[in-house]
C-alpha positions as CSV (number, residue, x, y, z in Angstrom):
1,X,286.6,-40.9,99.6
2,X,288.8,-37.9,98.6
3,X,290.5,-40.4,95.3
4,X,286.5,-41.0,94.7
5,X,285.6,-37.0,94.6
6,X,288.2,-35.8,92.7
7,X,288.0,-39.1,90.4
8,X,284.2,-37.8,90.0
9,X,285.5,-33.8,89.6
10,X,287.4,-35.2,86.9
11,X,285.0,-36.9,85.3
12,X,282.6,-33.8,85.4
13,X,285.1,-31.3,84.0
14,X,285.6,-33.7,81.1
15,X,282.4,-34.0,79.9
16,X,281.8,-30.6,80.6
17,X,284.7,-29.6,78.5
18,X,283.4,-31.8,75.8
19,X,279.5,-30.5,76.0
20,X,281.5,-27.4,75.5
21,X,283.4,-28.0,72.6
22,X,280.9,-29.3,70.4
23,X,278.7,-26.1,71.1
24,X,281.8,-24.6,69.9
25,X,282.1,-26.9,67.0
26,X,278.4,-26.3,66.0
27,X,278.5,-22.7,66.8
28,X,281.5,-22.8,64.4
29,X,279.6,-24.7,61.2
30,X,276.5,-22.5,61.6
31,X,278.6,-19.3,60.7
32,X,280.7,-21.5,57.9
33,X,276.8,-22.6,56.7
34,X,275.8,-19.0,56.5
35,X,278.5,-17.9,54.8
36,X,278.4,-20.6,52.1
37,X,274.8,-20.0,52.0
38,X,275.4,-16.0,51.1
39,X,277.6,-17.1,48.9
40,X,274.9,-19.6,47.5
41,X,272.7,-15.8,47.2
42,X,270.4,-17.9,50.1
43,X,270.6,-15.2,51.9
44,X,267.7,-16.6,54.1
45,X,269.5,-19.7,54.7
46,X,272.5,-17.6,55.6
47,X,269.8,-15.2,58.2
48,X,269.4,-18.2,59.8
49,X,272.4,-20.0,60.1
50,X,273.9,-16.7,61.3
51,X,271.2,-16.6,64.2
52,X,271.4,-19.9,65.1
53,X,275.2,-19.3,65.8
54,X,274.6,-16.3,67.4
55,X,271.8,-18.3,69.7
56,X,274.6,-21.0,70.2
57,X,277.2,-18.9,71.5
58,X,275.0,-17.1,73.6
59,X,274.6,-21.0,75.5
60,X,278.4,-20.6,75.2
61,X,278.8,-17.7,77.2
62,X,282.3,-16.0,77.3
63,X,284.0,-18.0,75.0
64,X,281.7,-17.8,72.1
65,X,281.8,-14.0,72.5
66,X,283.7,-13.4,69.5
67,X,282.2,-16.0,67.1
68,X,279.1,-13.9,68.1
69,X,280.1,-10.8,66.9
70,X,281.6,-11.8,63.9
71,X,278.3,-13.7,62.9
72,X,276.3,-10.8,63.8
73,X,278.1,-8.1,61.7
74,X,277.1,-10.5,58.2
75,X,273.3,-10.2,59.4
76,X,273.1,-6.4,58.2
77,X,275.1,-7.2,54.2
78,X,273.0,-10.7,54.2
79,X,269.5,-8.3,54.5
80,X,270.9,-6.0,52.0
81,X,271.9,-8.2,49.8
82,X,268.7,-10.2,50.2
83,X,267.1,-6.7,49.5
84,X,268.7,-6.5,46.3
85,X,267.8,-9.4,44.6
86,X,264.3,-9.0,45.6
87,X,264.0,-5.5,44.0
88,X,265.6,-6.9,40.7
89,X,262.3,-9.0,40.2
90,X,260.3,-6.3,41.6
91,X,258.7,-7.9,44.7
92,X,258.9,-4.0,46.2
93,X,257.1,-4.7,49.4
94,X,259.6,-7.6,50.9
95,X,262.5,-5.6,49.0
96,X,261.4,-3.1,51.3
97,X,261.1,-5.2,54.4
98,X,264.5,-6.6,54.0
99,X,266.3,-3.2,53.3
100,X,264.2,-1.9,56.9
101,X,265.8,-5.1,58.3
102,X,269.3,-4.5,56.9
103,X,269.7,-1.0,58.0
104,X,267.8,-1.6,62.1
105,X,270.7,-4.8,62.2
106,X,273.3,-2.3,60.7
107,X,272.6,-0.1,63.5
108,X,272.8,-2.7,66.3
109,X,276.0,-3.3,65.4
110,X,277.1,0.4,63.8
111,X,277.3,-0.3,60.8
112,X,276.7,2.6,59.5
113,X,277.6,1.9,55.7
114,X,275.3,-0.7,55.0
115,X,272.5,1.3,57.4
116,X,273.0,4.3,54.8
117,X,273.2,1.9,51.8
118,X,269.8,-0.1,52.9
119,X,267.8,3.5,53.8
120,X,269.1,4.7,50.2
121,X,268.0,1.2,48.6
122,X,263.9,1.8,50.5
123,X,263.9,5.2,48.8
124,X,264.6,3.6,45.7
125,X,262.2,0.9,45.9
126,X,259.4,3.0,47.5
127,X,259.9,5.3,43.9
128,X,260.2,2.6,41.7
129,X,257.1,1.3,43.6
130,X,255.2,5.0,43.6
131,X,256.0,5.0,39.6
132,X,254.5,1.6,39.1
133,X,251.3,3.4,41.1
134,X,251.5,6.2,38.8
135,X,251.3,4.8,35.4
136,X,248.2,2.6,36.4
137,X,246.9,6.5,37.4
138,X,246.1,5.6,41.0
139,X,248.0,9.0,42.1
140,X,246.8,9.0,45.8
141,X,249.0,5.7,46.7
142,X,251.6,6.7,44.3
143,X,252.2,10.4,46.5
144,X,252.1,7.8,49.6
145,X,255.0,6.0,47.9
146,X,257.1,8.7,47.1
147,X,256.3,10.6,50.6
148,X,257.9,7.0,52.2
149,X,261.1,7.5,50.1
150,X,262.0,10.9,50.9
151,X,261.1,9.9,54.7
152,X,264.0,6.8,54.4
153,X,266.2,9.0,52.6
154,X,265.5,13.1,52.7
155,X,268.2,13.7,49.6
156,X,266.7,11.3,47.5
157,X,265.7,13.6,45.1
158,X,264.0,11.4,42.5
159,X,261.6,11.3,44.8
160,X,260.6,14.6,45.0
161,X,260.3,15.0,40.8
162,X,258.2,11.7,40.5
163,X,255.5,13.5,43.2
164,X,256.0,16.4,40.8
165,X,254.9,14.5,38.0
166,X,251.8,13.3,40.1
167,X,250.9,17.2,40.8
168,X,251.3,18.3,37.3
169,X,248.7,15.8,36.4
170,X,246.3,16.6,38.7
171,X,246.8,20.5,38.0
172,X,248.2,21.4,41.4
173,X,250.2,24.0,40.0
174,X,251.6,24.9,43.3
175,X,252.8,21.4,44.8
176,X,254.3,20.7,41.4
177,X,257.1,23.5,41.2
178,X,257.6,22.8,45.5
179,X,258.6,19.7,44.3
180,X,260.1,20.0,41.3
181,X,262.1,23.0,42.6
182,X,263.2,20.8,45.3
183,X,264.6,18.4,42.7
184,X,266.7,21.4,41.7
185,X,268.3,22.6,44.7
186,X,268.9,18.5,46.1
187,X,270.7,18.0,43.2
188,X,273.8,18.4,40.8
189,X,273.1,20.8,37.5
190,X,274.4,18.0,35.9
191,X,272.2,15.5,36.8
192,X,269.7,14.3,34.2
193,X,266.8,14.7,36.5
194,X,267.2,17.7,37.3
195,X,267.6,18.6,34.1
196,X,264.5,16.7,33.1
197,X,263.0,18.8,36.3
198,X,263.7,22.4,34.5
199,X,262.6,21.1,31.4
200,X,259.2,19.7,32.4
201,X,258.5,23.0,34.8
202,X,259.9,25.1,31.6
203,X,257.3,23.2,29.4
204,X,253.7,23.5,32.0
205,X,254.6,27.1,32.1
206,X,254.8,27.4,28.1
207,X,251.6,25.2,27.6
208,X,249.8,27.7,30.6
209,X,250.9,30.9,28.7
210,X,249.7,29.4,25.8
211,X,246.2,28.5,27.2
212,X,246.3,31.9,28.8
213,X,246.8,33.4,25.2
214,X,243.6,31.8,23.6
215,X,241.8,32.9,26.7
216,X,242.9,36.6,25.7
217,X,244.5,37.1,29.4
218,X,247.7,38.7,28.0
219,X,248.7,39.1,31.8
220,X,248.1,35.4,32.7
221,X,250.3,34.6,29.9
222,X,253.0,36.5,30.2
223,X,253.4,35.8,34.3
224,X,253.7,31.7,32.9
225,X,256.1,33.1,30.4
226,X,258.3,34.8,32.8
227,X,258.3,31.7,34.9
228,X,258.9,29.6,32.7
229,X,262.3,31.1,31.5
230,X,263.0,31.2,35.1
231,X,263.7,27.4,34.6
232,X,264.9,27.6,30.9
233,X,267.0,29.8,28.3
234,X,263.8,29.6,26.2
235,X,262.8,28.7,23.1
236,X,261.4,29.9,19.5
237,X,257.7,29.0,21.0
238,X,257.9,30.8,24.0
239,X,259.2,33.8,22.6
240,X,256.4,33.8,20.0
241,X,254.0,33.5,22.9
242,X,255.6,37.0,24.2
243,X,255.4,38.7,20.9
244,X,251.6,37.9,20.8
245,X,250.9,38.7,25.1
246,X,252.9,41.8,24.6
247,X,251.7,42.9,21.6
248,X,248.0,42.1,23.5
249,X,249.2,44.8,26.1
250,X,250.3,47.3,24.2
251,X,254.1,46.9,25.2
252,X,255.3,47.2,22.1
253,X,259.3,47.4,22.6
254,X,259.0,44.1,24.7
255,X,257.1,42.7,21.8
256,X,259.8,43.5,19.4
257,X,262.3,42.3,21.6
258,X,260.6,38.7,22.2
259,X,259.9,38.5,18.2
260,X,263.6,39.1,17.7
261,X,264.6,36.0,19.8
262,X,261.6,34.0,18.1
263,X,263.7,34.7,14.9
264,X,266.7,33.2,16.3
265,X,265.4,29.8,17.6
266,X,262.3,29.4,14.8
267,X,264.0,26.7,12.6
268,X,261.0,26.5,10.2
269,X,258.4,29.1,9.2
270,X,258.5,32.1,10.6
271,X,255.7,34.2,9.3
272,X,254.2,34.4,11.9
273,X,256.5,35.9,14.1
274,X,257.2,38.5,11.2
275,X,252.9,39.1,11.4
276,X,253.6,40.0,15.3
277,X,256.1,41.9,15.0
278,X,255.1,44.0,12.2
279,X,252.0,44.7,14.7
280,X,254.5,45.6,16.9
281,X,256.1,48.4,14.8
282,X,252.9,49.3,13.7
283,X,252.5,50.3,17.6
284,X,255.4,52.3,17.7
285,X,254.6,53.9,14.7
286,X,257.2,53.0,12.5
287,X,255.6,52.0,9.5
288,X,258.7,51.5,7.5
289,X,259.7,48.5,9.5
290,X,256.2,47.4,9.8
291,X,255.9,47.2,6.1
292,X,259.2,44.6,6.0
293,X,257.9,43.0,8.5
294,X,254.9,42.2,6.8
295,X,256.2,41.6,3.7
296,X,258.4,38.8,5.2
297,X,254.8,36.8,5.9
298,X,254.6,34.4,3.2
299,X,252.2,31.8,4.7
300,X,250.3,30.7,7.3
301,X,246.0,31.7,8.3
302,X,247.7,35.9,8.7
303,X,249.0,36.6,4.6
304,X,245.8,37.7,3.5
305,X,246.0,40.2,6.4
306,X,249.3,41.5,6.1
307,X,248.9,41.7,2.1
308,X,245.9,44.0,3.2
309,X,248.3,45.7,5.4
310,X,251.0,46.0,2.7
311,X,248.6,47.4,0.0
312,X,245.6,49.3,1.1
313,X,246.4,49.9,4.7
314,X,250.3,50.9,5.3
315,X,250.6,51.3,1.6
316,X,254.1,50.2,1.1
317,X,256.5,50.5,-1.3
C-alpha cells in the first residue's frame, strides 16, 4: 500500500512538474511574440502577447514572478510607441488614448520616463489637434483642445500661444496677452515661439494704435504703442504712429523723439515722418527746423501742405 502511494505521489509530482513547465514554456513564447511583434511596429499584437504572459504567470505563481515583471515593464514603451505611429497619420483621438495608456502603465510599474514622455506626447497631440480645430474656425473646441494639453503637460508652452492665437481672433484682448505672456515666461528667449509670441503681441498692439489713430483717440493709441514696445525694440511703423499720437497731444518733444527713430528704421519714403515732425517743431516753435523738415517732404497725400507751409505760411528761406 505504502510502494502504491508514493508510486501514485510520484506520478502526481510529474505531471505536475510538467503542467508546470509548459505554462512556463508558453509564458516564455508570449513575451518572445511580443517582443518580435514591437519589433514588427504591431505594437497591439505585442499589448497582447505581453498580457497574456503576464496572465500566464500569474497561473504560475512564484516562479513566473520575474517573467511577469519583465513583460510588464514593455507594456508602457509598446503604448508609446503605439502612440507615436498613430499621431504620424494624424488619428489624434486614439494617439491620444494610447499615450493616456502609456503613461497610467508607466506609473504602475514607475516608469517615470516614459510616463513623462507619453504626458508630453498628449500635449502635443491635443495642440496639433486644437490647431486642426482652429484653421476650420471652430474656436470653442479648439480652446478645449489646447486647455487638455496644458492639463497633461503644464510647461507645454505651445499650448498656451495657440489659445492666444484663438483670443486674438476673437478680440479678447485680455486672454490673448495672459496667454501669450505665458508663452514668454514658460519658455527660452531663444525659442522660436516665443519669439513668434513677442512678435504677434508686438504686431495687435501696432495695428490697435493704428486703429486708435484714425479714431482720433491719441491716448488710446499711444497706451497700444507703449505696450507694444513692451514686447518689441520697435519698428519704423510704430514710431510713425507716435509721432502722429504725440503730435495729436500736443507733446511735442516726445513727438520729435519718436519721428527721429521713424528715420532710423523707415527704409523707403520717409516724407511723411519729415510732415510730422516738422509739425512737431512747429509746436515748439522752432520754425527753422520746421522749415527743413518740411522741405524734406517730397511725396506722398501731405506736399501740397507742407509746400503751403514752406511758402506762404513759415515762409522759408
Amino acid at each position: 500500500m505504502n510502494k502504491l502511494r508514493l508510486l501514485l505521489s510520484v506520478i502526481f509530482l510529474s505531471s505536475s512538474m510538467a503542467i508546470f513547465s509548459q505554462a512556463l514554456n508558453e509564458a516564455g513564447e508570449a513575451f518572445n511574440a511580443g517582443i518580435s511583434a514591437a519589433k514588427a511596429k504591431n505594437y497591439d499584437a505585442a499589448i497582447e502577447a505581453y498580457k497574456n504572459c503576464i496572465n500566464l504567470c500569474e497561473q504560475i505563481g512564484d516562479e513566473g514572478a520575474n517573467l511577469k515583471i519583465q513583460a510588464e515593464s514593455q507594456i508602457p514603451g509598446a503604448f508609446y510607441n503605439n502612440g507615436l505611429a498613430l499621431y504620424k497619420t494624424r488619428q489624434f483621438d486614439n494617439a491620444i488614448k494610447s499615450f493616456s495608456d502609456a503613461a497610467d502603465h508607466a506609473t504602475n510599474v514607475n516608469d517615470s520616463g516614459t510616463k513623462g514622455k507619453a504626458n508630453n506626447y498628449i500635449a502635443r497631440v491635443y495642440n496639433s489637434k486644437g490647431s486642426a480645430l482652429y484653421k476650420e474656425k471652430d474656436y470653442d473646441n479648439a480652446l478645449i483642445a489646447f486647455d487638455k494639453a496644458i492639463e497633461a503637460d503644464g510647461s507645454y508652452f505651445k499650448a498656451y500661444y495657440s489659445k492666444g492665437l484663438v483670443y486674438n481672433k476673437q478680440k479678447n484682448t485680455a486672454e490673448f496677452k495672459a496667454a501669450m505672456d505665458k508663452v514668454i515666461e514658460l519658455g527660452s528667449a531663444t525659442d522660436n515661439t516665443v519669439k513668434a509670441a513677442k512678435t504677434t503681441v508686438f504686431r495687435s498692439f501696432r495695428t490697435e494704435a493704428g486703429k486708435a489713430l484714425q479714431a482720433g483717440n491719441f491716448n488710446k493709441s499711444v497706451e497700444n504703442i507703449e505696450l507694444a514696445l513692451t514686447y518689441d525694440a520697435g519698428d519704423a511703423q510704430i514710431f510713425y504712429f507716435a509721432t502722429i499720437a504725440y503730435n495729436g497731444l500736443s507733446q511735442w518733444q516726445k513727438a520729435l523723439d519718436s519721428g527721429e527713430k521713424a528715420l532710423e528704421f523707415e527704409q523707403n519714403s520717409k516724407s511723411e515722418v519729415y510732415y510730422n515732425l516738422g509739425k512737431a517743431y512747429e509746436g515748439l516753435g522752432d520754425n527753422g527746423q520746421a522749415c527743413s523738415a518740411y522741405k524734406n517732404v517730397t511725396d506722398g497725400p501731405n506736399l501740397a501742405v507742407a509746400q503751403h507751409k514752406i511758402n506762404t505760411e513759415l515762409k522759408c528761406n
